[in-house]
BATORVO-713523 format. One record per residue: residue number from 1; residue in three letters; x, y, z of N, C-alpha, C in turn. Coordinates in steps of 0.2 Angstrom, whole numbers, padded with zeros to 4 digits. Each point is the difference from the previous one (the first is absolute). Layout:
<sites>
  pos  code   n_xx   n_yy   n_zz  ca_xx  ca_yy  ca_zz   c_xx   c_yy   c_zz
  NUM   ALA      X      Y      Z      X      Y      Z      X      Y      Z
...
</sites>
This chain:
<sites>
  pos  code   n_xx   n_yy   n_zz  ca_xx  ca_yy  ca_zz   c_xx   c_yy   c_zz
    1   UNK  -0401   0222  -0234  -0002  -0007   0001   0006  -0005   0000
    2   UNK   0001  -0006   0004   0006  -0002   0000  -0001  -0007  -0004
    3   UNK   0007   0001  -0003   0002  -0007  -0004   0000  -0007   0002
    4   UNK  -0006  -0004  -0002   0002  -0007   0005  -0001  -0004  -0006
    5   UNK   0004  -0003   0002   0004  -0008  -0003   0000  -0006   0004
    6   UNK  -0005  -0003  -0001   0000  -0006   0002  -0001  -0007   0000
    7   UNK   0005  -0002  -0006   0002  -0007  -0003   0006   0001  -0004
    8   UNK   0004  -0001   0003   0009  -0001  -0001   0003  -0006   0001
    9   UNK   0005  -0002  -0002   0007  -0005   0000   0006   0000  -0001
   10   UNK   0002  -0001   0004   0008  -0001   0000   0004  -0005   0000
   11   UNK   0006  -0002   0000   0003  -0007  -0001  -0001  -0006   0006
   12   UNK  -0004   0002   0005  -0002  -0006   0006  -0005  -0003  -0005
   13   UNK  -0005   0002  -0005  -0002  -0005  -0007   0002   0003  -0005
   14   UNK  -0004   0003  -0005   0004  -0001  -0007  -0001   0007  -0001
   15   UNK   0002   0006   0003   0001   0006  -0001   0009   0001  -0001
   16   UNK   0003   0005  -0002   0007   0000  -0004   0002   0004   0004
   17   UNK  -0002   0002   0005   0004   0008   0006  -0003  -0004   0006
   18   UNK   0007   0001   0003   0001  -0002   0009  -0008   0006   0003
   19   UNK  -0002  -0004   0006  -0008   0003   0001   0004   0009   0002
   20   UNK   0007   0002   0002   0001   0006   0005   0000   0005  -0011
   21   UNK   0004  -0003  -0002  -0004   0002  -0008  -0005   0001  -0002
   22   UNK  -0004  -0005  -0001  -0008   0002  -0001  -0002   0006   0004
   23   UNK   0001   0001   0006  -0002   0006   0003   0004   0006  -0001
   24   UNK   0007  -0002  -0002   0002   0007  -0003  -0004   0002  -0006
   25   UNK   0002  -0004  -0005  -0006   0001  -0005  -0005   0005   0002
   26   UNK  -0004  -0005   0003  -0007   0003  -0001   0000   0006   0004
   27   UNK   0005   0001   0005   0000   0009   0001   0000   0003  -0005
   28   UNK   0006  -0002  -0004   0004   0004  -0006  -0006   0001  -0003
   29   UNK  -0006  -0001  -0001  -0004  -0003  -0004  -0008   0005   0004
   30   UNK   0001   0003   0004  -0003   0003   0004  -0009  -0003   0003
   31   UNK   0005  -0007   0003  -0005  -0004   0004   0000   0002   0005
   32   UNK  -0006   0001   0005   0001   0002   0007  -0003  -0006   0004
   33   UNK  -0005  -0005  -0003  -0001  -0006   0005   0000  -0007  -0004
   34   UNK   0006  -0003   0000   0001  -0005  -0004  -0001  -0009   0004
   35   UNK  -0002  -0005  -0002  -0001  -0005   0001   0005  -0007  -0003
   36   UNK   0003  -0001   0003   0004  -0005  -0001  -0002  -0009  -0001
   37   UNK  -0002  -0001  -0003  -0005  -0005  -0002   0003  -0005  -0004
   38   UNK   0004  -0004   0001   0005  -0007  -0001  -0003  -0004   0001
   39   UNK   0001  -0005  -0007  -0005  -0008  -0001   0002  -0004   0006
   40   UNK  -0004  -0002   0004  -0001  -0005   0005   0006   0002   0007
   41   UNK   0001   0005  -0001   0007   0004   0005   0000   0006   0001
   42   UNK   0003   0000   0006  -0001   0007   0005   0008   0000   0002
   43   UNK   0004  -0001  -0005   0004  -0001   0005   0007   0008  -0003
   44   UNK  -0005   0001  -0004   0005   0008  -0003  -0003   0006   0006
   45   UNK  -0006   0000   0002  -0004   0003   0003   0005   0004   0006
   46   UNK   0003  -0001   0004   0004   0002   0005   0004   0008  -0004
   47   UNK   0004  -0004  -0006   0006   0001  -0002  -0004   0009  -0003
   48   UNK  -0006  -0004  -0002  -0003   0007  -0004  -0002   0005   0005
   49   UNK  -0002  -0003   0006  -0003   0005   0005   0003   0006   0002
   50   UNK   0007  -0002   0002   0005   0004   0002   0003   0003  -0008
   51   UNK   0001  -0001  -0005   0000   0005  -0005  -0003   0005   0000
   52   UNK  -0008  -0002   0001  -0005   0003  -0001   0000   0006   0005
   53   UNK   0000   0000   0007   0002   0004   0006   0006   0004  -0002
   54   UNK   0005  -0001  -0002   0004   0002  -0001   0002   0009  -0007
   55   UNK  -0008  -0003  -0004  -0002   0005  -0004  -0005   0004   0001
   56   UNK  -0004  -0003   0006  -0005   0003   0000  -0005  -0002   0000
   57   UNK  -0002  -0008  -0004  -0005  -0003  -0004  -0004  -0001   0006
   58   UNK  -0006  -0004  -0002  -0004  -0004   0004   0000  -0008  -0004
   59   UNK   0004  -0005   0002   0000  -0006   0000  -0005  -0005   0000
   60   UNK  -0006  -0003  -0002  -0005  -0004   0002   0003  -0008  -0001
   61   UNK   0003  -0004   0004  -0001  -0005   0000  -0005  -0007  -0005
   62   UNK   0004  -0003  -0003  -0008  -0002  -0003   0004  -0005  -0003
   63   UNK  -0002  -0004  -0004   0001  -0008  -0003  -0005  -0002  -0009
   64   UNK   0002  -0003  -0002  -0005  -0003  -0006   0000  -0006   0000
   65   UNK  -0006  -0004   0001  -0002  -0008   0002   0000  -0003  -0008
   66   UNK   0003  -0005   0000  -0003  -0004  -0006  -0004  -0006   0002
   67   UNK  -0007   0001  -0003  -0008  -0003   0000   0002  -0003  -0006
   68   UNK  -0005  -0007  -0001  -0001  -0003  -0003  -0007   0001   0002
   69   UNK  -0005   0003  -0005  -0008  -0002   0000  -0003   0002  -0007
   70   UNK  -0004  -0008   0000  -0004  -0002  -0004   0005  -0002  -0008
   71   UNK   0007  -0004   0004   0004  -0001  -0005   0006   0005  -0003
   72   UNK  -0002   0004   0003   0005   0005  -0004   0001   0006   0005
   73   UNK   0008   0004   0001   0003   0002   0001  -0002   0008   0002
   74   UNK  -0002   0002   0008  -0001   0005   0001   0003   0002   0004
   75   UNK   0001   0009   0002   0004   0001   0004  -0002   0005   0007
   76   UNK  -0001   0000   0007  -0002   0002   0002   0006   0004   0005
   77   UNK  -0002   0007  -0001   0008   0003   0005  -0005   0004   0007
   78   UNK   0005  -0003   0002  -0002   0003   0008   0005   0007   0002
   79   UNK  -0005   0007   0003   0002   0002   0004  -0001   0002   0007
   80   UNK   0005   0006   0002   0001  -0001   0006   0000  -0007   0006
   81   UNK   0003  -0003  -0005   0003  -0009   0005   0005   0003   0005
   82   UNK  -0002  -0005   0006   0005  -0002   0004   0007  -0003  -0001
   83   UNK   0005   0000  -0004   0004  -0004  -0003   0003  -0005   0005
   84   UNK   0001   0001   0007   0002  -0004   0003  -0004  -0005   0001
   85   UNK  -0009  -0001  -0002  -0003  -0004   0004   0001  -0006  -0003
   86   UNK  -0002  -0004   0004   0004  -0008   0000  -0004  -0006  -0005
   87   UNK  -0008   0003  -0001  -0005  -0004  -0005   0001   0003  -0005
   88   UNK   0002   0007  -0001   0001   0003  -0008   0007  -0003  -0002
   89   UNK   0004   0000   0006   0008  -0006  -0004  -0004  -0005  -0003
   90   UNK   0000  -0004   0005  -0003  -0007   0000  -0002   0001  -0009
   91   UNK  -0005   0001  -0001  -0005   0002  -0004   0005   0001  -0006
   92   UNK   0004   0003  -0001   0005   0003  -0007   0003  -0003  -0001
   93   UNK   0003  -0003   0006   0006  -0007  -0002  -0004  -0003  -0002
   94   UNK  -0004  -0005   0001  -0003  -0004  -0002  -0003  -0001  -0009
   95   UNK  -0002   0007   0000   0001   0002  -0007   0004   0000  -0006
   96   UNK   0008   0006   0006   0003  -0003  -0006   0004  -0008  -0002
   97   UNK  -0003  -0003   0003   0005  -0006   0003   0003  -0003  -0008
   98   UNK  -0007   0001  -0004   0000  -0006  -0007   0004   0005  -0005
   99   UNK   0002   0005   0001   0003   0006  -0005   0008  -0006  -0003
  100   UNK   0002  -0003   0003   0006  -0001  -0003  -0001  -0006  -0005
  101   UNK  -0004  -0003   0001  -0002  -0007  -0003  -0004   0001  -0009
  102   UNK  -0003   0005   0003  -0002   0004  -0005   0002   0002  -0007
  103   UNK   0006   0004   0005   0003   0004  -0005   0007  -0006  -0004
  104   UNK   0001  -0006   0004   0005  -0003  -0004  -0006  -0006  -0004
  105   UNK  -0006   0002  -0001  -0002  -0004  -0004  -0002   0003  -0006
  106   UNK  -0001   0008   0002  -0001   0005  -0006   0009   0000  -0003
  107   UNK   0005  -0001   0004   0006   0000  -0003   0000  -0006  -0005
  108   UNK  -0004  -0004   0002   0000  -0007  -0007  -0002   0000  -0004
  109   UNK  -0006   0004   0000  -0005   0001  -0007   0003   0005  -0003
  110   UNK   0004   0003   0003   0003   0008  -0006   0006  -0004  -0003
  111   UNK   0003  -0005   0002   0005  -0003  -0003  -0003  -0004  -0005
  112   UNK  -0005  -0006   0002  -0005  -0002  -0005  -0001   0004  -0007
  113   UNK   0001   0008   0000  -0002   0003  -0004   0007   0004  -0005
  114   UNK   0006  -0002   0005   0005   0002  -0003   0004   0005   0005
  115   UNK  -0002   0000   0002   0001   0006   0008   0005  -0002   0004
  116   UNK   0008  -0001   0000   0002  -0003   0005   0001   0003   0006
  117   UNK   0002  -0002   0007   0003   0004   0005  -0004   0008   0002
  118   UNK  -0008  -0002  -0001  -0005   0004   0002  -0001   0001   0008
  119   UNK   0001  -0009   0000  -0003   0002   0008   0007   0002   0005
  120   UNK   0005   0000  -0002   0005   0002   0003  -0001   0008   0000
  121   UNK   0001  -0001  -0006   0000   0009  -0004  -0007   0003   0007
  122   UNK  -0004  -0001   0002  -0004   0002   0001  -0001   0001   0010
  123   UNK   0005  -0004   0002   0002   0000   0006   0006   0004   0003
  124   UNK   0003   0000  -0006   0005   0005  -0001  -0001   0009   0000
  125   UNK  -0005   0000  -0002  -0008   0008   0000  -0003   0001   0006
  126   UNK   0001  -0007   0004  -0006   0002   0005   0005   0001   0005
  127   UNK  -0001   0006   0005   0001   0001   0006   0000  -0005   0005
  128   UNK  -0007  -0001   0000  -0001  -0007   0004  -0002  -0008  -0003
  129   UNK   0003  -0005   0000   0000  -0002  -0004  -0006  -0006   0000
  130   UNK  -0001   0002   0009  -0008  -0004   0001  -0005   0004  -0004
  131   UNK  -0001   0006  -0003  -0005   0002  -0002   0003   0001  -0007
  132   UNK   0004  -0003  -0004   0002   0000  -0005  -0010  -0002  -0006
  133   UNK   0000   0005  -0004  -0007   0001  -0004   0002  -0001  -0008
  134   UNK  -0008  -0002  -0004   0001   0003  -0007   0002   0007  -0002
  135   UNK   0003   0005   0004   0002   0006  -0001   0008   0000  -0002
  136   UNK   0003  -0004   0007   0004   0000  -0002   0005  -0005  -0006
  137   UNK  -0004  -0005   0000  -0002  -0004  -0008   0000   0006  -0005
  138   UNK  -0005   0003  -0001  -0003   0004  -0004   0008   0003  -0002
  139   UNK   0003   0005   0007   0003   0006  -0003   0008  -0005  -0002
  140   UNK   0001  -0006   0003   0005  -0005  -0004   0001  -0001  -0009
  141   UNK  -0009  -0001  -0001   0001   0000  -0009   0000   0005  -0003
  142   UNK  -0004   0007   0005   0004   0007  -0004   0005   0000  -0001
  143   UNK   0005  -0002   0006   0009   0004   0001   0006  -0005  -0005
  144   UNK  -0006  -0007  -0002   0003  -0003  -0004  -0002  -0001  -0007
  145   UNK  -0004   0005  -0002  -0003   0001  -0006  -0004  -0005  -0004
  146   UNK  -0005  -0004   0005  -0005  -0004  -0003  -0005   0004  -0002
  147   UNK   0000   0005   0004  -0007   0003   0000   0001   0008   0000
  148   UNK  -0003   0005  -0002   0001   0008  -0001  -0003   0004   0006
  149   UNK  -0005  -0004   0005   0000   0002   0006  -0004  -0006   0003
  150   UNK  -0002   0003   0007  -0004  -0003   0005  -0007  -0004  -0005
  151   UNK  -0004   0005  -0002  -0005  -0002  -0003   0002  -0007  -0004
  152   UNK   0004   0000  -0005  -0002  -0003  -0006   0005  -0007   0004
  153   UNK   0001   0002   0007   0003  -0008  -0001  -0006  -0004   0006
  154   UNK  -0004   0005   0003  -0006  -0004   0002  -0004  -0002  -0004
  155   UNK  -0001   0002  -0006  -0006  -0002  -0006   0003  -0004  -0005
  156   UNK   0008  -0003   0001   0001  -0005  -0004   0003  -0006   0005
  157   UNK   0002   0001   0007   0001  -0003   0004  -0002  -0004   0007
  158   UNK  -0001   0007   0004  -0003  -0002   0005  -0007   0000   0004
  159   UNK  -0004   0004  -0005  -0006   0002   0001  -0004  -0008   0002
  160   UNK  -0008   0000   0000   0000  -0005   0003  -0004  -0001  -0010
  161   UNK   0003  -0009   0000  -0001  -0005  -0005   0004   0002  -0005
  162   UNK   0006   0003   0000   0006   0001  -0001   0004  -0005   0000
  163   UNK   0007  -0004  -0002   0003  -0004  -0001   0004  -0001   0007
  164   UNK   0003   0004   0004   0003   0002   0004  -0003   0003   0008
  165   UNK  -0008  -0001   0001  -0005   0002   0005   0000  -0004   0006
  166   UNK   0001  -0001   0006  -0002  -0005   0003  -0004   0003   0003
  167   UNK  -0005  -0003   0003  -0007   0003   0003   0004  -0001   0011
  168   UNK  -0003   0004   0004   0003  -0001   0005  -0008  -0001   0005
  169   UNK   0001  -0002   0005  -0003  -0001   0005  -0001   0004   0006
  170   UNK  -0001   0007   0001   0000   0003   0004  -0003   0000   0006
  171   UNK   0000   0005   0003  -0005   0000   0006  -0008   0001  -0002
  172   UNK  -0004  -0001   0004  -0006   0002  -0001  -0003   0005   0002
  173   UNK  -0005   0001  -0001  -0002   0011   0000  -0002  -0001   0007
  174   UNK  -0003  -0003   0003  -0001  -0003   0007   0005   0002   0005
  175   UNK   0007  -0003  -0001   0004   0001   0005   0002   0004  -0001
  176   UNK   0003   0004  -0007   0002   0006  -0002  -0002   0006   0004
  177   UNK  -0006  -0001   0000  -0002   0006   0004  -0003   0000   0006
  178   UNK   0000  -0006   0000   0003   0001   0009   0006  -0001   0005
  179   UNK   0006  -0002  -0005   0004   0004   0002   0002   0006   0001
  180   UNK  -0003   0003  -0004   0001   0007  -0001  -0003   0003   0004
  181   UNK  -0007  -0003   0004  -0004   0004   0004   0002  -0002   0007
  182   UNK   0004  -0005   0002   0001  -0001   0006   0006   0005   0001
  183   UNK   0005   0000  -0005   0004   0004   0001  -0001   0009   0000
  184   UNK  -0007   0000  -0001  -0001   0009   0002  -0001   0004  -0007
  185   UNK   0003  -0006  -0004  -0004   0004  -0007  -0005   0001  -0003
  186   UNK   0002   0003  -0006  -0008   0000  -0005   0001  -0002  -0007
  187   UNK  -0003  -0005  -0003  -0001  -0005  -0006  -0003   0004  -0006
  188   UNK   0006  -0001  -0004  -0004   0003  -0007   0003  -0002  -0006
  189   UNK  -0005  -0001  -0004   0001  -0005  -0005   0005   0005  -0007
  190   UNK   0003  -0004   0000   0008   0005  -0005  -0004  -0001  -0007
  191   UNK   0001   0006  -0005  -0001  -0001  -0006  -0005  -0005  -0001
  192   UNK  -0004   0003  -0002  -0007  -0007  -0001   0000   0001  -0006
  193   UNK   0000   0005  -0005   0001  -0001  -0007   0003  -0004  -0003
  194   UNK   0007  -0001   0002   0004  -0008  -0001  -0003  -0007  -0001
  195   UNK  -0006  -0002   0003  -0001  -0006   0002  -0006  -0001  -0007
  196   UNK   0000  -0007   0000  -0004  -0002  -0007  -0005  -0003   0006
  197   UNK  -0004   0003   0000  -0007  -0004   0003  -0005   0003  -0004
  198   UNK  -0007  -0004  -0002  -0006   0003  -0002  -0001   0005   0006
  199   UNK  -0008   0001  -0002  -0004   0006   0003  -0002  -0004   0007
  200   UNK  -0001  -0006  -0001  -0004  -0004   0005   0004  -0001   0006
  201   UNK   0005  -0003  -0002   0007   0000   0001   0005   0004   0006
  202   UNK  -0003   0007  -0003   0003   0007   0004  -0003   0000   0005
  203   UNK  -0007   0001  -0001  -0004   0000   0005   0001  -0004   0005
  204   UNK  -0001  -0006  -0001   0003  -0005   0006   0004   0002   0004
  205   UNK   0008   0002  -0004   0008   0003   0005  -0002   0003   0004
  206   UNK  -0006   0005  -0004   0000   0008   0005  -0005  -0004   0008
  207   UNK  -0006  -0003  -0003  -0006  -0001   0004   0005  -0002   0007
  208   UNK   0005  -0007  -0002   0002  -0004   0006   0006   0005   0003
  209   UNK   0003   0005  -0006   0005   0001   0005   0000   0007   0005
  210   UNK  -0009   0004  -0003  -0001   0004   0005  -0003  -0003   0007
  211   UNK  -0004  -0010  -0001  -0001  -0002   0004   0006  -0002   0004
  212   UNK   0007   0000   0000   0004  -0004   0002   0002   0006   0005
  213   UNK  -0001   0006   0000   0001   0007   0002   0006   0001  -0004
  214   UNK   0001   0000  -0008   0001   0006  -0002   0000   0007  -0001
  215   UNK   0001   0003  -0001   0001   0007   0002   0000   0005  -0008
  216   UNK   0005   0000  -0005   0003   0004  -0005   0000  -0006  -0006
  217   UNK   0000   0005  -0005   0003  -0002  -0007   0004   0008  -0003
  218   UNK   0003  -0005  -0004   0006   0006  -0002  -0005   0004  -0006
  219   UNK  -0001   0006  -0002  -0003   0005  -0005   0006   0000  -0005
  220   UNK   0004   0006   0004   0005   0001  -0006   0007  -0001   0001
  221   UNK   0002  -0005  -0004   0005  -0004  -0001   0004  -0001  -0004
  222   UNK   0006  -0001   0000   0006   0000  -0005  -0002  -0005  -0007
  223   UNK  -0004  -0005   0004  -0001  -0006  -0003  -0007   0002  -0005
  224   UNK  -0004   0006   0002  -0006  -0002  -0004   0001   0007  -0004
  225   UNK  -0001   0001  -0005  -0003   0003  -0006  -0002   0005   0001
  226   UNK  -0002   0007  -0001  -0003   0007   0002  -0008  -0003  -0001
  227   UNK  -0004  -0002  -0005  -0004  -0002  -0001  -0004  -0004   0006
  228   UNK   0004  -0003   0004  -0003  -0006   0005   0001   0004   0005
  229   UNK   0003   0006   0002   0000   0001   0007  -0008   0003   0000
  230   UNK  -0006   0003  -0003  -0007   0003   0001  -0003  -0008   0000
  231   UNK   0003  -0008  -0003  -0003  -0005   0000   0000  -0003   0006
  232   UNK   0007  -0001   0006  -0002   0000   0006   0000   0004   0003
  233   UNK  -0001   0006  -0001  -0002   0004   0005  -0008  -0002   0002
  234   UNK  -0004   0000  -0007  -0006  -0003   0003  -0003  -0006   0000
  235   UNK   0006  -0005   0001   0000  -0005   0004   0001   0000   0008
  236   UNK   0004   0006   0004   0001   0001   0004  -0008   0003   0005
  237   UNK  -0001   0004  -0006  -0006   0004   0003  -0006  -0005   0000
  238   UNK  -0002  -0006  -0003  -0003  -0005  -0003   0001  -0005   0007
  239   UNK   0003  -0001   0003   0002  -0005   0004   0005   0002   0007
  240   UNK  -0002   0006  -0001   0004   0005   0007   0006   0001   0002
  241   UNK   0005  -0004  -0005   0007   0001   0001   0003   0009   0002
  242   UNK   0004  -0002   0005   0005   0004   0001   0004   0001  -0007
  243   UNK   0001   0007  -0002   0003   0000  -0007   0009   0000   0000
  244   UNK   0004  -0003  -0002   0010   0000   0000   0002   0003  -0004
  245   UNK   0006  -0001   0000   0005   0006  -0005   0006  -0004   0000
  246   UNK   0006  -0001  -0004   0004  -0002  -0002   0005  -0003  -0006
  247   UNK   0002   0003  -0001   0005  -0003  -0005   0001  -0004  -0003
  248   UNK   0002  -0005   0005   0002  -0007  -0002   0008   0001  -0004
  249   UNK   0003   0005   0005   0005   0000  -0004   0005  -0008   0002
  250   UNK   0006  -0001  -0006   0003  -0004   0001   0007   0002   0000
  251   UNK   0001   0004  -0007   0007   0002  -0003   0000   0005  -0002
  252   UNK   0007   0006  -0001  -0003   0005  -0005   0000  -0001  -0007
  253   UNK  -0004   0002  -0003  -0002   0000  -0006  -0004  -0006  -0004
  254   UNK  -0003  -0006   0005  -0001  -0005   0001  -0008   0000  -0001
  255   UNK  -0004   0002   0004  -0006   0000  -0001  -0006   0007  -0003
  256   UNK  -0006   0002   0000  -0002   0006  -0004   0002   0004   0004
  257   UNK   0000   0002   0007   0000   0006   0002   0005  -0003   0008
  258   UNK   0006   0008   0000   0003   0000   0007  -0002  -0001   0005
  259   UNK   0004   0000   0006  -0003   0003   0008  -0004   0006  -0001
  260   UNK  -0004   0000   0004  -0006   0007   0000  -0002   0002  -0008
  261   UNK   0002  -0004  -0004  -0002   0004  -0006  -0008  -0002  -0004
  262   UNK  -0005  -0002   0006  -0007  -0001  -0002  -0004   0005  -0001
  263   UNK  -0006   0003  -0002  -0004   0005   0000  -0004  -0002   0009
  264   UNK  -0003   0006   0003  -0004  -0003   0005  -0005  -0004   0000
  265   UNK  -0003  -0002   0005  -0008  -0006  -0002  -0004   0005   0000
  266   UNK  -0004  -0003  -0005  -0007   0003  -0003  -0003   0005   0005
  267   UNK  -0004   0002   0001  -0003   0004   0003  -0007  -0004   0003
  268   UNK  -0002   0000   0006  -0006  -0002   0004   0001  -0008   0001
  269   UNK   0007  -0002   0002   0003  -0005   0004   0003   0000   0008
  270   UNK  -0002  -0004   0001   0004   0001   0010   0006  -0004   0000
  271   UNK   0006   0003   0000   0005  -0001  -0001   0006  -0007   0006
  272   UNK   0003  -0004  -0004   0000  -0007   0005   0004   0004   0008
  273   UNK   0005   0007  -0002   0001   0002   0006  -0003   0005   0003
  274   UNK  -0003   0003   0000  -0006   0001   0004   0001   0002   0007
  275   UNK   0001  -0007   0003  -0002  -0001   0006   0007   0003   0003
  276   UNK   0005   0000  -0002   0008  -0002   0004   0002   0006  -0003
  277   UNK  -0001   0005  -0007   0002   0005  -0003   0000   0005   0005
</sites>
């Protein structure tokens, strides 16, 4: 059975390893189909492909949109995109556009709080510095010892209604995924155990975003708990999703679980590669 991984990061957003890295890794790590999936950017994408060829791997092109719906903060990652197509640019840029405004206003509230020279500290982390995030925030108060890790400095700081939160404005699930579909790929809702909606709630994301021709949600996830992958799995089987897999890596030793280091999806799901595998 081969190893697929598919929700990764590298420093084109707020991943710690240059993209041709992350794929050493995730060989090292005995991935055989890995996806490269950078906040609102494709632009590590090339660099990884030719890594990837070069090992062996199999490469999937792909992106992670930042959605705004129903107020609060979802993520939808696209694969197998066209990275050169010209509406899927359009579309990211446009997205990341407000990341900097953002983060120099999160750098005035973490001062507010005592925190000087965060937003600097924090641009100084980021690879890119248009895609500078509360990640790389976050891993600034670790290195400077306000906080003991990632967690405890989003649940004292940046989480949302936190002292130090700015709420953003994203794209909407609409365009998101029809970006993604113009460009040749296929739409799947990242970690949905992350997001704070009721039950009514969920429903809705899933109803409008199978109507929007979505495609997947992620099952098993770096981001969700053992417990929660039989939760959406029969969410997937509930509303027909194509079932993902991924990581969500960022860093080593950074998040619960490495490159390739998930258990397989559940059993009596149709898998988001499938088609292309």
């Amino acid at each position: 059975m081969k190893n697929i991984d598919l929700h990764c990061h590298s420093t084109v957003s707020d991943g710690e390893l240059a993209p041709a890295d992350v794929v050493a890794r995730a060989h090292a790590q005995g991935v055989d189909v890995l996806a490269l999936t950078d906040h609102d950017e494709v632009g590590g994408v090339a660099e990884a492909t030719r890594a990837a060829q070069g090992l062996g791997m199999t490469l999937v092109p792909g992106v992670e949109v930042s959605v705004t719906w129903a107020n609060k903060t979802v993520h939808i990652v696209g694969l197998q995109v066209d990275i050169d197509h010209p509406g899927l640019l359009a579309g990211l840029a446009q997205t990341r556009s407000g990341r900097l405004g953002r983060a120099a206003e999160m750098g005035r509230r973490l001062a507010g709080q005592g925190i000087d020279g965060a937003y600097e500290g924090a641009l100084a982390l980021a690879g890119n510095r248009n895609l500078v995030s509360r990640t790389h925030f976050a891993r600034f108060l670790v290195d400077g010892g306000y906080c003991a890790n990632i967690q405890e400095v989003f649940e004292r700081f940046l989480g949302p209604g936190q002292p130090a939160f700015v709420p953003m404005q994203w794209s909407n699930l609409e365009d998101a995924v029809g970006w993604i579909r113009a460009a040749g790929g296929q739409a799947v809702i990242a970690h949905p155990g992350r997001y704070d909606y009721t039950p009514n709630a969920f429903h809705a994301l899933y109803e409008t975003f199978r109507d929007l021709g979505g495609e997947g949600i992620e099952v098993v996830t770096g981001s969700h708990s053992p417990d929660q992958y039989a939760e959406y799995a029969q969410v997937a089987r509930q509303y027909g999703f194509l079932a993902s897999r991924g990581s969500d890596f960022h860093a080593p030793g950074e998040g619960r679980v490495d490159l390739g280091g998930l258990p397989p999806l559940p059993a009596g799901l149709t898998p988001v590669w499938e088609r292309w595998l």
